[in-house]
C-alpha positions in Angstrom: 0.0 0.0 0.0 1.9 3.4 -0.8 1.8 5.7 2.5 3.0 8.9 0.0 2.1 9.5 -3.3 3.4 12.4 -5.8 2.0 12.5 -8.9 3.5 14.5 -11.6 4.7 17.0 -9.1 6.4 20.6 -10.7 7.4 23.1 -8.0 9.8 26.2 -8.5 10.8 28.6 -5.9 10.2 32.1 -7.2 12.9 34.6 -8.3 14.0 37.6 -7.8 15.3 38.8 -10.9 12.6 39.5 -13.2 14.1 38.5 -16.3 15.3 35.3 -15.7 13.3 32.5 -16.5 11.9 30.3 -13.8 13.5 27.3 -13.0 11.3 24.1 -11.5 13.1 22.5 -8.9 11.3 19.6 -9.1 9.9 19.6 -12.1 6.9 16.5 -13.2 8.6 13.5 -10.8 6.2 11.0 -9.7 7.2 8.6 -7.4 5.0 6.3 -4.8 6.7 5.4 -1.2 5.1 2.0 0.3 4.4 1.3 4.0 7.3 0.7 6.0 9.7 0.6 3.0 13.2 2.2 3.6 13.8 4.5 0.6 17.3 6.5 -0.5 16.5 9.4 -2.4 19.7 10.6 -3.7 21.2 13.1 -6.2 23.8 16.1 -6.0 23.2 19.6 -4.8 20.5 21.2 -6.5 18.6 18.1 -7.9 15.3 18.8 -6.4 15.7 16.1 -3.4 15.4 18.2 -0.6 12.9 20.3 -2.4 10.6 16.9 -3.1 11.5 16.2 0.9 9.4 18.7 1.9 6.3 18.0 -0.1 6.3 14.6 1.9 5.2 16.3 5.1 3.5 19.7 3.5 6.1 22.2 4.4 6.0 22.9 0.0 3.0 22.6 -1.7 3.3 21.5 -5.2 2.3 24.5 -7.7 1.3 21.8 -9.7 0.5 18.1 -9.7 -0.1 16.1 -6.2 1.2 14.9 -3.4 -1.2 12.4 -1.2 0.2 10.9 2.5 -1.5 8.4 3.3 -4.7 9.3 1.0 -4.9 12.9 2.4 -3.9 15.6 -0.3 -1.0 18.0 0.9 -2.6 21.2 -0.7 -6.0 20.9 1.7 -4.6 22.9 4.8 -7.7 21.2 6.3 -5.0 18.1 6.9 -1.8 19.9 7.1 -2.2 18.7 11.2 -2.8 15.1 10.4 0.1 14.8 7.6 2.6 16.2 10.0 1.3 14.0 12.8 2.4 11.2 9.9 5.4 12.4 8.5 8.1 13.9 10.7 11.1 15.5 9.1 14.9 15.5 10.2 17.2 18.3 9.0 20.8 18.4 8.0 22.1 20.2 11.1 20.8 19.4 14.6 21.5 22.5 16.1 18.8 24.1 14.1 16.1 21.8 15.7 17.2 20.9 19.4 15.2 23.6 21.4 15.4 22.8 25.3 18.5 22.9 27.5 17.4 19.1 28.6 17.2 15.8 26.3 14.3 14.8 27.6 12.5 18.6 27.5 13.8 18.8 23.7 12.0 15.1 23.0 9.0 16.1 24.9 8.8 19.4 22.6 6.4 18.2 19.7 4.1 15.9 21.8 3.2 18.6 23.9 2.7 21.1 21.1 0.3 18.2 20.0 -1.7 18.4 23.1 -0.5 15.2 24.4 -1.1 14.9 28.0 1.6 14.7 30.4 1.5 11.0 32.0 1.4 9.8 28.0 4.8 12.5 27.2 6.4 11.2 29.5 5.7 7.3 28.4 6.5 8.6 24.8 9.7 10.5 25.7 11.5 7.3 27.5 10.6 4.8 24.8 11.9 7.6 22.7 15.4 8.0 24.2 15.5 4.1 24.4 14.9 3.4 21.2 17.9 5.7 19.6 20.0 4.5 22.4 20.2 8.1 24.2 18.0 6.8 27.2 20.7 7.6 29.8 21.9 11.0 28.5 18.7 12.3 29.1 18.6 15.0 32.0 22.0 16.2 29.6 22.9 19.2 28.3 22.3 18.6 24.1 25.3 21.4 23.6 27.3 18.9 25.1 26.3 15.7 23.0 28.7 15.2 19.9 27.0 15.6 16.4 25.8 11.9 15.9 24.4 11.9 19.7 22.4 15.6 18.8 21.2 14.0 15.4 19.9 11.1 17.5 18.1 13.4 20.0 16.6 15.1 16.9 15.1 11.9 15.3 13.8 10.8 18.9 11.5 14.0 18.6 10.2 13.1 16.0 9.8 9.4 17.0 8.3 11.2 20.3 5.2 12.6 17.9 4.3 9.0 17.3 4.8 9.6 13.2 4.6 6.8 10.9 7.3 8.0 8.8 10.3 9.7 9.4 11.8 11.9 6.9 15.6 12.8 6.9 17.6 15.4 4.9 21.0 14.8 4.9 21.1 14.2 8.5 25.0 12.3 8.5 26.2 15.0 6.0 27.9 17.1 9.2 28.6 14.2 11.4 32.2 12.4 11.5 32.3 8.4 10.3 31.2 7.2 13.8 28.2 9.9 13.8 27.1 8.6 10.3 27.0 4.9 11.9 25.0 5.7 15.1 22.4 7.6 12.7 22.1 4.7 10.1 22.1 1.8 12.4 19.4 3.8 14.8 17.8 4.3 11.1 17.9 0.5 10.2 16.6 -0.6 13.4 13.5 1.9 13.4 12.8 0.6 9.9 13.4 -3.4 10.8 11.5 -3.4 14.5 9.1 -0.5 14.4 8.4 -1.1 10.6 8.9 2.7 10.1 8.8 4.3 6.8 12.2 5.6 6.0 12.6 8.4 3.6 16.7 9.0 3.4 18.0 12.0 1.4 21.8 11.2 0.7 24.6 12.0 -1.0 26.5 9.4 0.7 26.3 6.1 -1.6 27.4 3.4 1.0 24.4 4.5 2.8 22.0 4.8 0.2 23.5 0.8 -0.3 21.2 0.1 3.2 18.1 1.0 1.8 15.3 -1.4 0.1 15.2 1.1 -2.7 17.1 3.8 -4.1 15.6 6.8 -6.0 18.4 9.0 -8.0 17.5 12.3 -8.5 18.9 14.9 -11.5 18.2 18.4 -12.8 14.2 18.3 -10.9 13.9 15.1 -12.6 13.8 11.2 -11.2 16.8 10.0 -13.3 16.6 6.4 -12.9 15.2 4.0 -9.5 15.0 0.4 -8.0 16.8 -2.0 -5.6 20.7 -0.4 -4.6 21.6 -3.3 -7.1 19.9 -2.6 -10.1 20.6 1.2 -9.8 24.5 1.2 -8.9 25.2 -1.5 -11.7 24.2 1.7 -14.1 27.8 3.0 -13.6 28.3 4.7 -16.7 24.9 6.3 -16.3 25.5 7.3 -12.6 28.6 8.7 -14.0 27.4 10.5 -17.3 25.4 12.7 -14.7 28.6 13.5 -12.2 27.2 11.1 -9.7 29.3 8.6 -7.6 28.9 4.4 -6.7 29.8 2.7 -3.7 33.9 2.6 -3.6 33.4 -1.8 -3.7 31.2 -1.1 -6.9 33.7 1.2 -8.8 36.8 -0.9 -7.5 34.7 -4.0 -9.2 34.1 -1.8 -12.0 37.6 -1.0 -12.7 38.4 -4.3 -12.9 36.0 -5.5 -15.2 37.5 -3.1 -17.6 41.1 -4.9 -17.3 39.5 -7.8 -17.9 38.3 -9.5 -14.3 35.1 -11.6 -14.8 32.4 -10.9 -12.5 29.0 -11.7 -12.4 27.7 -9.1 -11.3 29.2 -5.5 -9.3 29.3 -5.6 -5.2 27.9 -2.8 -3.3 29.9 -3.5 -0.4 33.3 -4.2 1.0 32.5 -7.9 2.1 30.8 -8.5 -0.6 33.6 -7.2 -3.0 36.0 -9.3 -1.1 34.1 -12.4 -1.1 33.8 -12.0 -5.3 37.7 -11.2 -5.1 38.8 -14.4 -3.4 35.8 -16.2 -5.8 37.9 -14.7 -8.8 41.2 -14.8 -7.8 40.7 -18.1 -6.5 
C-alpha cells in the first residue's frame, strides 16, 4: 500500500530577478513510497531532493501536480495537522532543531505542542530516548552531546510525535564516520523493528546501499530508481550525470574493464572481497 504518493509533481521557488526564467526545482517527478519501505533518495546539490522532501510532510506545496500521505492531499490545509502527525522530518544540522536545555525537555517538545497529556509524554519520551539508544543521557545538556548523539536526540522528537514516517535530509552529511554509523544503524533498526517508513535523502552512496530502494534524482527530474543493485550496476549512467557508486562497486568496475570476470558488481566491501577471493581463487 503506498503511505506517500506524488503525482507529476512541478514546484519552482520564485525569483527575484525579473528577467530570468523560472527554474522548477522539481519539475513533473512522480514517485510512490510503500508502508514501511526504507527508501534512498539521492542526487547532487540542487537536484530537487530536498525540495521533493518537503512535499512529503506539506512544508511545500506542489504549484502543480499532487502529493497524497496516506490518501490525504498535501494542498487541503484542512489536513496539514494530520500529515505532519504522519510524517516527521529531520534536517541536516541538529542544532537548528534541538530547542530545550534538557534531552528529555527537547524530545517532549512536539508531543506537547500536540496536546499530548503529560502522564502519556512522558511514556513517549523514555521509549523515545530508548529506542535511539540516548536513554541515559537524558537530563544532559544537548550542547554537550557530539553531532551523531544531537542527530539522534533530533530523530527521537520526532519518534516522540508517534509519526509513521520519518523523513531525513542529509542528516550524516555534518557528522564524523562514527556519527554517520550511530544515525544509520538507529535508522535501520527503526525501519526493521518499528516497521517505520524511511525516507533518506543522501549524498552518501554506501548509505544509500542500506536501503530497500534507491531513487536518483537529477536536474528536478527522477533520473533512474530500483533495488541499490539494479541502480549502482548503471555506472556509466551514474557517472554520465557526475554522480558517484559505492567505492566496492567502482573498485569491481575498474576491474572488469582490465579484464576481471564478475558476475555481477558488489555494493559493499564484504561482498567485494568475497567475489575477489571467488575470482582470484
Amino acid at each position: 500500500m503506498e503511505f506517500i504518493s506524488a503525482q507529476n509533481v512541478c514546484f519552482s521557488y520564485s525569483e527575484i530577478e525579473q528577467d530570468k526564467s523560472v527554474v522548477n526545482a522539481v519539475d513533473g517527478v512522480s514517485l510512490d513510497i510503500k508502508k514501511g519501505e526504507f527508501v534512498a533518495l539521492l542526487g547532487h546539490n540542487g537536484c530537487g531532493k530536498s525540495t521533493m522532501a518537503k512535499h512529503f510532510n506539506a512544508m511545500l506545496v506542489p504549484d502543480s501536480g499532487k502529493v497524497y500521505v496516506d490518501g490525504d492531499d498535501t494542498s487541503d490545509e484542512e489536513k496539514t495537522y494530520d500529515i505532519r502527525r504522519k510524517v516527521g522530518l529531520v534536517l541536516q544540522n541538529p542544532d537548528n532543531q534541538l530547542v530545550a536545555s534538557i534531552v528529555e525537555e527537547d524530545v517532549a517538545f512536539g508531543p506537547e505542542n500536540l496536546g499530548v497529556p503529560p502522564q502519556e509524554i512522558r511514556v513517549r519520551v523514555d521509549e523515545a530516548l530508548k529506542a535511539v539508544d540516548m536513554y541515559e543521557y537524558r537530563k544532559n545538556a544537548p550542547f554537550k552531546l557530539s553531532g551523531g548523539q544531537k542527530q539522534r536526540i533530533a530523530i527521537a522528537g520526532v519518534l516522540a510525535m508517534q509519526t509513521e514516517c520519518i523523513v531525513l535530509d542529509e542528516p550524516t552529511a555534518m557528522l564524523d564516520p562514527n556519527g554517520r554509523n550511530e544515525v544509520m544503524s538507529t535508522l535501520i533498526k527503526l525501519n526493521k523493528e518499528k516497521n517505520m517508513t524511511v525516507v533518506l535523502i543522501t549524498h552518501y552512496m554506501d548509505e544509500a546501499v542500506l536501503a530497500d530502494r534507491v531513487i536518483v534524482m537529477d536536474s528536478g527530474k527522477i533520473l533512474t530508481q530500483g533495488k541499490p543493485q539494479e541502480v549502482f550496476s548503471q555506472v556509466e549512467l551514474l557517472k554520465k550525470h557526475r554522480l558517484d557508486v559505492p567505492q566496492a562497486t567502482e573498485l569491481a568496475y575498474n576491474l572488469r574493464g582490465c579484464g576481471v570476470k564478475f558476475d555481477k558488481l558488489p555494493l559493499t566491501t564484504e561482498d567485494c572481497v568475497t567475489m575477489l577471493e571467488e575470482v582470484l581463487g
